[in-house]
KOLBAMI-306258 format. One record per residue (C-alpha): residue in three letters; x negated, y, z negated. Coordinates in Angstrom, 3 decimals, decimal comma. Layout:
<sites>
@type:ala x:X y:Y z:Z
...
</sites>
This chain:
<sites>
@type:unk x:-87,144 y:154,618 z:-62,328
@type:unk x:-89,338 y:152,059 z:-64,322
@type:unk x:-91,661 y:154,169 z:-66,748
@type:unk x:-94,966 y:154,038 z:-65,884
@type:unk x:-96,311 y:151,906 z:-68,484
@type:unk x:-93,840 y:149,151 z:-68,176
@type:unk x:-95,240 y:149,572 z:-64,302
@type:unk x:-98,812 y:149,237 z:-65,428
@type:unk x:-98,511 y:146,212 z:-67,590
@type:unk x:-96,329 y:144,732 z:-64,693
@type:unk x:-99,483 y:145,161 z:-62,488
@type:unk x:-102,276 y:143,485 z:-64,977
@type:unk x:-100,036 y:141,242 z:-65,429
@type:unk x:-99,382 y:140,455 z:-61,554
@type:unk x:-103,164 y:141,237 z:-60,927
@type:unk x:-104,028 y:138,513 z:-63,704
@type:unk x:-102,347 y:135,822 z:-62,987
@type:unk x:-103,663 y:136,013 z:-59,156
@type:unk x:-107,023 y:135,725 z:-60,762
@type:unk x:-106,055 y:132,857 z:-62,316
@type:unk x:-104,786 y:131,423 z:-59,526
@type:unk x:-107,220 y:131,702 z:-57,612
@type:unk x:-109,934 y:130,633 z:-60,279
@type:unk x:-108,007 y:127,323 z:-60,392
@type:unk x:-107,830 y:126,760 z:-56,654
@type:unk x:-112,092 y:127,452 z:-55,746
@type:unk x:-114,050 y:124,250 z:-56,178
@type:unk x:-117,246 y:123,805 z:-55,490
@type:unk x:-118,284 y:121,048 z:-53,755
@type:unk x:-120,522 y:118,473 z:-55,036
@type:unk x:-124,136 y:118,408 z:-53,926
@type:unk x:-124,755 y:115,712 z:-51,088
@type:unk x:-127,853 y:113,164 z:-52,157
@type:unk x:-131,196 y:113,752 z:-50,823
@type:unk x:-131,787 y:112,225 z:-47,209
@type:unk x:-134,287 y:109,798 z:-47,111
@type:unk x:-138,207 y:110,917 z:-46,956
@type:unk x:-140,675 y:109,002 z:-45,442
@type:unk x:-144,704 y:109,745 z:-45,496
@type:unk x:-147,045 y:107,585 z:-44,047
@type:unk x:-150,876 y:107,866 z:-44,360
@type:unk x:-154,021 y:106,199 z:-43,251
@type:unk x:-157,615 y:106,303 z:-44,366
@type:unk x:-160,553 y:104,050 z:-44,093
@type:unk x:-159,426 y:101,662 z:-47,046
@type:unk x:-156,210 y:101,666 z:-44,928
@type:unk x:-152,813 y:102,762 z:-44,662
@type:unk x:-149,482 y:103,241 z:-46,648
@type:unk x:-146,194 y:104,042 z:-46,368
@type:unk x:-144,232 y:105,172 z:-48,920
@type:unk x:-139,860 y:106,243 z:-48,845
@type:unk x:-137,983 y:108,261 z:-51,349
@type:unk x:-134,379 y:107,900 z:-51,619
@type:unk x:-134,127 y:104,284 z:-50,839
@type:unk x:-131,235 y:102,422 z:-53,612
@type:unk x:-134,455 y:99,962 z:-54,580
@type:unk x:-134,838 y:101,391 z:-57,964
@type:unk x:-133,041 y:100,716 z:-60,954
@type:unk x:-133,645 y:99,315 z:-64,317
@type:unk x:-132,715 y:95,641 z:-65,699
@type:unk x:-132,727 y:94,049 z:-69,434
@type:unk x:-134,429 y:91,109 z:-70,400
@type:unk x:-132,728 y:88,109 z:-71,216
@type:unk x:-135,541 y:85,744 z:-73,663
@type:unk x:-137,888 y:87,765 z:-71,660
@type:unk x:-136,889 y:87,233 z:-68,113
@type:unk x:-134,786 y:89,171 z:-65,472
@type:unk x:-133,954 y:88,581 z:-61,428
@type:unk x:-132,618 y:91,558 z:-59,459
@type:unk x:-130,485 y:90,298 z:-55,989
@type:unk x:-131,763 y:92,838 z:-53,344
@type:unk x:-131,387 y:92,447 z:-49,959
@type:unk x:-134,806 y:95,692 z:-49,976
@type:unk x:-136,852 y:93,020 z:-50,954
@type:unk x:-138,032 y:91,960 z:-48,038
@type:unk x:-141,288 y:89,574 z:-49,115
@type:unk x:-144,379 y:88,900 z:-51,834
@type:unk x:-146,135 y:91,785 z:-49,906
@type:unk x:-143,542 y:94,337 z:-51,349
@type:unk x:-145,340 y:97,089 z:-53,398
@type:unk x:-143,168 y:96,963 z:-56,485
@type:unk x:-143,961 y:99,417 z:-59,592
@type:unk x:-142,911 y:97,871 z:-63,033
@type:unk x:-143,292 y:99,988 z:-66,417
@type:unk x:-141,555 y:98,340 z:-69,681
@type:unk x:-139,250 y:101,303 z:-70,902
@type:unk x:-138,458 y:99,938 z:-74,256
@type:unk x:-141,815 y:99,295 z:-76,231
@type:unk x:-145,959 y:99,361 z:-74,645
@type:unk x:-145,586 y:95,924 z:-73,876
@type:unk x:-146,601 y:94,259 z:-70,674
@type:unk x:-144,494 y:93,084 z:-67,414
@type:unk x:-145,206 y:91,557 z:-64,561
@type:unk x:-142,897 y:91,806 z:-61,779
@type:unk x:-143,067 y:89,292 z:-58,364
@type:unk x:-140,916 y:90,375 z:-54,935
@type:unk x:-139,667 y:87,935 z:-52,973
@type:unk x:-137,488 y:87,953 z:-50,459
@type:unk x:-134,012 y:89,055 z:-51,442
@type:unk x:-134,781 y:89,061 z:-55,341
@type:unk x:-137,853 y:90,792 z:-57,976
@type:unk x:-138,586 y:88,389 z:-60,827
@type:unk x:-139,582 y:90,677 z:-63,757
@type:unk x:-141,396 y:88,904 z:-67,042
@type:unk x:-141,990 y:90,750 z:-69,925
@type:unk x:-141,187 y:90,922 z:-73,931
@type:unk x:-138,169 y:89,878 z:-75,430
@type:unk x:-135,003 y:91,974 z:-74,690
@type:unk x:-136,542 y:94,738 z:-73,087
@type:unk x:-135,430 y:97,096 z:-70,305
@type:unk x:-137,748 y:97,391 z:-67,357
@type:unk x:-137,772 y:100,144 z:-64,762
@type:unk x:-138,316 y:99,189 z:-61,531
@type:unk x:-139,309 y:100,875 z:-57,842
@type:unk x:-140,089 y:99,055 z:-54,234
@type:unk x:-142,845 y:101,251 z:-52,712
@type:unk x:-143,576 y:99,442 z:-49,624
</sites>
């Protein structure tokens, strides 16, 4: 017969590396993105519309103060487009047209950018 120590170490051990085992085959799957939230509203000085989780958002540098983003989201000069100069207070001005945002500002700074209608 095996003495009974030799027995229990067999077992921890057994019962140990089955826990690690396992530990090394769970995974946990990666969160999916948000879906895509619309709200629309209307009042007497009219209405809006406004999406979250669209891809028009991003950030661009300046090059000699001046960037273009290629976006197929804007649609026209009547896009709603929020522009806030991440880099210093300075001021930007940003112009949709359609397919592209011109974005003026300061030097080499980076801009944040968001299409909200």
């Amino acid at each position: 017969m095996i003495p009974r120590e030799i027995a229990m170490r067999a077992i921890v051990l057994i019962l140990a590396l089955s826990g690690l085992t396992t530990a090394g085959c769970l995974e946990v799957a990666p969160q999916p993105p948000l879906p895509a939230t619309t709200m629309s509203s209307w009042g007497p000085a009219g209405s809006f519309t406004m999406s979250t989780g669209s891809t028009c958002a991003g950030h661009e540098t300046l090059n000699l103060g001046r960037a273009s983003v290629y976006n197929p989201c804007f649609t026209g000069s009547d896009n709603v487009v929020i522009c806030t100069d991440t880099t210093a207070p300075n001021g930007v001005q940003c112009s949709p047209e359609s397919g592209y945002l011109m974005i003026s500002g300061a030097g080499a700074d980076t801009i944040s950018y968001a299409r909200v209608k």
